[in-house]
N, C-alpha and C positions, 0 to 999 in steps of 0.2 A: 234579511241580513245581506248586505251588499259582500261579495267572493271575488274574489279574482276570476278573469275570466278564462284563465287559462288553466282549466284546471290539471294535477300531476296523478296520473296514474287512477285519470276517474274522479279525486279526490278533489273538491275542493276549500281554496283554503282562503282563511275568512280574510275579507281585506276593508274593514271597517275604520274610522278612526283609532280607536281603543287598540285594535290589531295591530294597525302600522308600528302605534307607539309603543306596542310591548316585544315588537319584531325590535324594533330601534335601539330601547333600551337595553336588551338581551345582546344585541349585537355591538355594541357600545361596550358592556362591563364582562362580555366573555370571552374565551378562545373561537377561534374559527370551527374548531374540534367541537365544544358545547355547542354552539348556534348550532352546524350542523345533524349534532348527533339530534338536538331537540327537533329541531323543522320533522325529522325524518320520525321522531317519536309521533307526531303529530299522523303522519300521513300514513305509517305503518296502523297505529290506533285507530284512525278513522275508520282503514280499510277492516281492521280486523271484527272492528263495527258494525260494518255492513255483512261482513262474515258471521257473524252472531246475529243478525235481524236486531242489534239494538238502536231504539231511539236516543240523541244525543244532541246536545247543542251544541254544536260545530267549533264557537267563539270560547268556550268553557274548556274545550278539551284541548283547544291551542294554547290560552294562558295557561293551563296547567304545566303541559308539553314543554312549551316555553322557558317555564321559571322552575322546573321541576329540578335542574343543577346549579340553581345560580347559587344556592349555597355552597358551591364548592369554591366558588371566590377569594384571592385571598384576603380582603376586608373583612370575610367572618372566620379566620382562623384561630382566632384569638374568640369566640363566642363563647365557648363550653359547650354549646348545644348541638344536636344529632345536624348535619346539613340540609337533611330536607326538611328541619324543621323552622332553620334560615329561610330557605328557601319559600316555604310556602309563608313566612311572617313577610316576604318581601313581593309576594303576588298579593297578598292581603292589603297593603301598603297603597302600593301600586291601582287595586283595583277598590278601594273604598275614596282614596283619590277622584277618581274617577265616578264617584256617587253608582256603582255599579250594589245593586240587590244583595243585601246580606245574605240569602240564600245560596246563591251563585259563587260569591264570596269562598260560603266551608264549601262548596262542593269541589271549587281549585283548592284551596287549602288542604283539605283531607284528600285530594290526589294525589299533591305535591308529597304531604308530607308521610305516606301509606308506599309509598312508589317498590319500596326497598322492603316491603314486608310479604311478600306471598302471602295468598294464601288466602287472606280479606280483603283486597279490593276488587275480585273478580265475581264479588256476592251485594256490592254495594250499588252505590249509582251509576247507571253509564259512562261518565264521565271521569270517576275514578276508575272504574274497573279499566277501561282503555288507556289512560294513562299508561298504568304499572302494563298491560299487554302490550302498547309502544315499546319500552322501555326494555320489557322480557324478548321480547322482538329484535330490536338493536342491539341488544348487547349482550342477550344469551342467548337468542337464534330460535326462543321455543314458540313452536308453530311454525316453522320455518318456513314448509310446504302448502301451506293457508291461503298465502299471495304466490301469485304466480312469477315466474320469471322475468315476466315482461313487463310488471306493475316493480317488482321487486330494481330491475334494472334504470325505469326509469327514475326513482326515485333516488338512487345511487348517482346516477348522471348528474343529476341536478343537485344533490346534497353527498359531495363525494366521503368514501372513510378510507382515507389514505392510513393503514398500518394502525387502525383503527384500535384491533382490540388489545396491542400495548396501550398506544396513547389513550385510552381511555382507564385503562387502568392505573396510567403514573400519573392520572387525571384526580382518580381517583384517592392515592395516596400522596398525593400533594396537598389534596385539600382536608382532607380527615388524619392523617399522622402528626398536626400541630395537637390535635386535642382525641387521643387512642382510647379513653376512657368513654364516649361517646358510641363505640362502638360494641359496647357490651350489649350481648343477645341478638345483634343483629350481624345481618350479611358483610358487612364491610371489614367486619375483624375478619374475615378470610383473606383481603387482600393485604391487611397488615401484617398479617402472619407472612405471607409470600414476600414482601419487600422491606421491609423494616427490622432490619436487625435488633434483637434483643427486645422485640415485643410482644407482650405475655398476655394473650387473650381472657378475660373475665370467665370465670366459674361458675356455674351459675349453682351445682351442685356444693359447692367450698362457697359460696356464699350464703347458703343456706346453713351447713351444717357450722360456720366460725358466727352467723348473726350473735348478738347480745344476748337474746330468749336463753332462757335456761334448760326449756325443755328437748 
């Protein structure tokens, strides 16, 4: 698989056809915020890869990285649907275009759209599990100590987070407060609660006890 030859912090990153163009696309339909938070998923995941001895496909775990926010867009605010499940219908899009292996296919798909759920992708494919540990990485800091300083910084230099974890979070609530009902039983109804005036997080216990069932 043709790489860049410069690679960041060790890391390198895929620089194939198919790459350029999902580097392209991603940086075309998002914030400078998303591109960069993603690039940086990518290379914190790689590393934390090599941190774990796992084997990975390099190209796999970038289109994941890549398209793992692009449902936060606002062309899918109006969907109904959870955003990384936009998200991963738009690496699937994207990558069956490209006559890319149905396999390959769910293994971005189920990255993209597992990212946000602890807890099961760190049991699954490589490819997923590193995703969601990119992602737990950048934006909740866990395993902070994993990468060093100097792989940590250089990665920063290159893909900077100016004030980072506001702006990812009204990142966050921009793209999921058109459709709050999406965030039932997952992580995101915590940021709605923080920002969004008069918004009433799903029950999951008062959904069981008002269902229809009699018993």
């Amino acid at each position: 698989m043709t790489t860049d030859p410069n690679p960041v912090a060790g890391v390198s990153v895929p620089d194939t056809k198919l790459a350029r163009e999902a580097t392209e696309l991603v940086r075309d339909t998002t914030s400078d915020l998303v591109y960069h938070h993603s690039r940086r998923v990518y290379l914190f995941g790689a590393l934390q890869g090599r941190n774990r001895d796992l084997s990975f496909d390099p190209e796999l775990l970038y289109f994941g990285a890549m398209f793992h926010d692009l449902g936060l867009s606002e062309r899918f605010h109006s969907s109904g649907r959870r955003f990384e499940v936009d998200g991963a219908d738009e690496a699937r899009r994207f990558l069956r275009a490209h006559e890319v292996p149905e396999d390959s296919i769910r293994r971005v798909w189920t990255a993209i759209a597992l990212h946000t759920t602890p807890g099961i992708p760190q049991f699954m494919e490589p490819e997923v599990a590193l995703v969601t540990a990119g992602v737990e990485y950048d934006v909740l800091g866990i395993g902070y100590d994993d990468i060093s300083a100097e792989d940590r910084s250089h990665i920063v230099a290159l893909h900077p987070r100016p004030d980072f974890k506001n702006q990812i979070l009204g990142a966050f609530t921009d793209g999921i407060s058109p459709k709050p009902e999406t965030t039932f039983g997952n992580v995101k109804a915590d940021v709605l609660e923080h920002y969004v005036p008069g918004f009433e997080r799903g029950d999951f216990v008062r959904t069981i006890l008002d269902s229809p069932w009699p018993e």
